[in-house]
N, C-alpha and C positions, 0 to 999 in steps of 0.2 A: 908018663902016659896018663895016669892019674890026673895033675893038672891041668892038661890038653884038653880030657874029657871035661873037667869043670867051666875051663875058658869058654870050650861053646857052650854050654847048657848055659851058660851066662850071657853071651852072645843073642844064643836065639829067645831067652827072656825079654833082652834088651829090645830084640827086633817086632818081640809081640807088642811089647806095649805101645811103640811107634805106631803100628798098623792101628787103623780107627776101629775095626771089629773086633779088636781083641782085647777093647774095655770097656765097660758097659756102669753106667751111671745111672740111676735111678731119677726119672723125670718126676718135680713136684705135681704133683694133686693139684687139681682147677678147684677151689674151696665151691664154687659156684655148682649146684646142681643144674643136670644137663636133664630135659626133655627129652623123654624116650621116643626113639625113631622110629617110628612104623610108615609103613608104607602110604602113599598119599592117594587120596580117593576121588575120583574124577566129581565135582560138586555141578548137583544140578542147575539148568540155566534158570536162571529168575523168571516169576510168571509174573504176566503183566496183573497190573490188578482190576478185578472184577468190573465191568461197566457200571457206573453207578443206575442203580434201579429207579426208574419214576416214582415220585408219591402218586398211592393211590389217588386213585380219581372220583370222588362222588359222583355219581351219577344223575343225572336231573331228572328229578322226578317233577309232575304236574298234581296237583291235589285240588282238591278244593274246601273252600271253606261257605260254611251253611248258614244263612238267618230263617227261621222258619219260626216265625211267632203269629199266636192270634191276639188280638188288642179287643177290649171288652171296655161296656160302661158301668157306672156302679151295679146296676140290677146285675149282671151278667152277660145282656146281649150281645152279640156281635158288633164291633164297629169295624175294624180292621183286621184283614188277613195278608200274610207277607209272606213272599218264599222266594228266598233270594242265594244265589250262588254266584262264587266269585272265584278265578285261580287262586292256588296256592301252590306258586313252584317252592322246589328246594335243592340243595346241591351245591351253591355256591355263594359269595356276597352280593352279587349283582342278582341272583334269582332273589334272596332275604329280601333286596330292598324292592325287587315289583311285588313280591309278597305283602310287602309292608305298604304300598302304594295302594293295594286291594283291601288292605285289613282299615287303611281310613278310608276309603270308599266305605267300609259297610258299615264303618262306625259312625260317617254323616248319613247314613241309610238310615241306622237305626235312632239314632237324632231325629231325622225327618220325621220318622214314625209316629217316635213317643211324642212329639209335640206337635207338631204342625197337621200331621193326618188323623190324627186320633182327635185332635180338639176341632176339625173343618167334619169328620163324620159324626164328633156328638151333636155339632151343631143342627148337622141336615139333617139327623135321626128327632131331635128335640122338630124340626119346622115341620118333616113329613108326619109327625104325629099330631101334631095340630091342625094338621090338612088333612087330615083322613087318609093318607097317603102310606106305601108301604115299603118302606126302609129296606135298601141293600146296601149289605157291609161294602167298603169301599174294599180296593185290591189293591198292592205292588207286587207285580211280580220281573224276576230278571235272571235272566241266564247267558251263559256264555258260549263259544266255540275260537278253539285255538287252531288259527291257522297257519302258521308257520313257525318253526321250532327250528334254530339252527346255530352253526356257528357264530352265526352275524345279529339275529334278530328274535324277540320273543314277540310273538303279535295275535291280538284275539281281535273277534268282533263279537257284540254283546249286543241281547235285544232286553227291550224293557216296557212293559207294559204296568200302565196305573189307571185305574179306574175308580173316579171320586162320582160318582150316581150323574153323572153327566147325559147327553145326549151320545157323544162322541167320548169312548175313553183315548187316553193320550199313547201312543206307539212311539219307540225310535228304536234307533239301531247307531250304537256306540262304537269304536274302534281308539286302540290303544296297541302301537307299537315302540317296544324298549329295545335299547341297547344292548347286549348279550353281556358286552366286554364292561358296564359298571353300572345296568338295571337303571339307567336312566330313559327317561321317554324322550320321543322321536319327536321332533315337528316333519312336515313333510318337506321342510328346504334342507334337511340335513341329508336329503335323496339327493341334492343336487349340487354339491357344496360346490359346484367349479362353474355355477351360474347366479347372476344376478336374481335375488328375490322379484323383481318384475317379470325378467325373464321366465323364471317358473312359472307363476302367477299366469302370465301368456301361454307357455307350454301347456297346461293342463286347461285350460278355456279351451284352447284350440282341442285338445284330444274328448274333454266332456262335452264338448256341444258336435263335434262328428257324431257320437254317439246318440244325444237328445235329438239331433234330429234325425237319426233311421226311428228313434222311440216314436216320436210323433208321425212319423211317415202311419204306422201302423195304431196309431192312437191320439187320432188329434187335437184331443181336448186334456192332454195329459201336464200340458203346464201352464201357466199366470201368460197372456200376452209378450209382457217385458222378461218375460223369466231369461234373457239371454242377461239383461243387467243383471238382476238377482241372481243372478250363476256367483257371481264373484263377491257379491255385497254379503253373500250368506256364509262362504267358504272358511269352513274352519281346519284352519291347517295341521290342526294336531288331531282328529278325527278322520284317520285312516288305519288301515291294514296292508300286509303284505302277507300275499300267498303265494304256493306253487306256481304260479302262474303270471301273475302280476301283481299292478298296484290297483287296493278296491277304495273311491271314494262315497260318501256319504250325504246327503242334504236330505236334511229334516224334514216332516209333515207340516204344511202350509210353508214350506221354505221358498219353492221356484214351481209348485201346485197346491189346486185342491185337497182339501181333506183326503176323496176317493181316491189318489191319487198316491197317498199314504210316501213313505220314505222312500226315496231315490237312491239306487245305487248305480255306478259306474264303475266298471273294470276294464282298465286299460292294462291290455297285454306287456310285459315286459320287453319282448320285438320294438314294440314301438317306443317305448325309451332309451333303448341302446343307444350310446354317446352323447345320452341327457345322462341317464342316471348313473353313481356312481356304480362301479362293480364291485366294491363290494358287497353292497345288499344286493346282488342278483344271487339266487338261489346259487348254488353249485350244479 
């Protein structure tokens, strides 16, 4: 009986180690550390990146700049008095250089002064005192107005008065417009760039003499005979302005009249050069 008992218990040893669960081996160790597992977090979507921001913008400022000198002889007396102003934009390169286009303007201003007007007033002051005569300082004087400021165009008209003890002192009326986009100056065929320079030259005769003559309707002694020739003989093409409104031109005292008659202006509406002039220089 004894044996019997031994046979199975031998038996059902044999039949455990057969079966797979009923041995157990120890699985090697991964020598390699493992990353601890935590749970994974839902990641934000990516933001786009910021619009890039404009450089500031200087802003265009207009200033101006000043000569305001008296000119004396040795004794001390008067010979010259001068009062002179000029723009002074700022803001950008193209303002720098009409800046700098004004700053040598006042500097052949003041050129003119020290030598040319100071030495023609010692001279008439030395003759009127030998005449019995009674010496007034000579004058320059010059100012400006800016008339149109804009995306497209900087443009002034400038008057200027000088008086050397004459009968008649001298008057005129300047104009000066520059290019925005790199402060260079205009002539008045860059208005037109998609016509013949004769053309223009035509265009603008035909629009200033409609005008000269409603002028003479109401004042008939207001130009020279020929002044229709003289219209063009005298016409300086980079002596203009652009305003609100249109384009203003210029002839000089004794250009196409009389003295009394003094400086000539013409402003022709921009209406009337649609599909001559370019748009870009038409105001907005």
């Amino acid at each position: 009986m004894k044996t019997f008992r031994k046979l199975t218990a031998l038996l059902l040893a044999l039949l455990c180690l057969a079966l797979p669960g009923c041995s157990r081996q120890d699985e090697p160790e991964d020598p390699t550390p493992q990353d601890p597992v935590t749970d994974p977090q839902p990641q934000p979507d990516p933001q786009p990146d910021p619009d890039p921001q404009p450089d500031d913008q200087t802003e265009v400022t207009v200033g101006g700049q000043t000569m305001t000198e008296t000119y004396t002889g040795e004794d001390g007396e008067e010979l010259l008095r001068v009062s002179v102003t000029a723009p002074k934009p700022e803001g950008s390169e193209a303002m720098d250089q009409i800046a700098a286009y004004y700053e040598s303007w006042m500097g052949d201003i003041r050129y003119y002064c020290e030598t040319t007007l100071t030495d023609m007033a010692r001279e008439s002051r030395a003759w009127t005192a030998e005449s019995g005569g009674v010496f007034s300082p000579y004058a320059l004087e010059s100012g400006y107005q800016l008339t149109r400021l804009d995306d497209a165009v900087f443009s002034v008209i400038r008057d200027q008065y000088e008086s050397t003890g004459g009968i008649h002192p001298s008057y005129s009326m300047l104009a000066e417009t520059f290019d925005v986009r790199n402060g260079g100056r205009m002539s008045v065929f860059t208005l037109f760039s998609s016509m013949e320079e004769q053309d223009v030259l035509d265009l603008i005769r035909e629009k200033v003499l409609s005008i000269a003559k409603r002028k003479l309707d109401a004042q008939p002694d207001l130009y020279f005979e020929n002044y229709e020739t003289l219209l063009m003989d005298t016409f300086d093409p980079l002596c203009f302005a652009l305003t609100d409104s249109g384009l203003t031109l210029f002839w000089q005292t004794y250009a196409i009249g009389p003295y009394v008659s003094g400086v000539q202006r013409f402003d022709i509406p921009y209406d009337e050069l649609s599909g001559s002039m370019d748009g870009q220089w038409m105001p907005l």
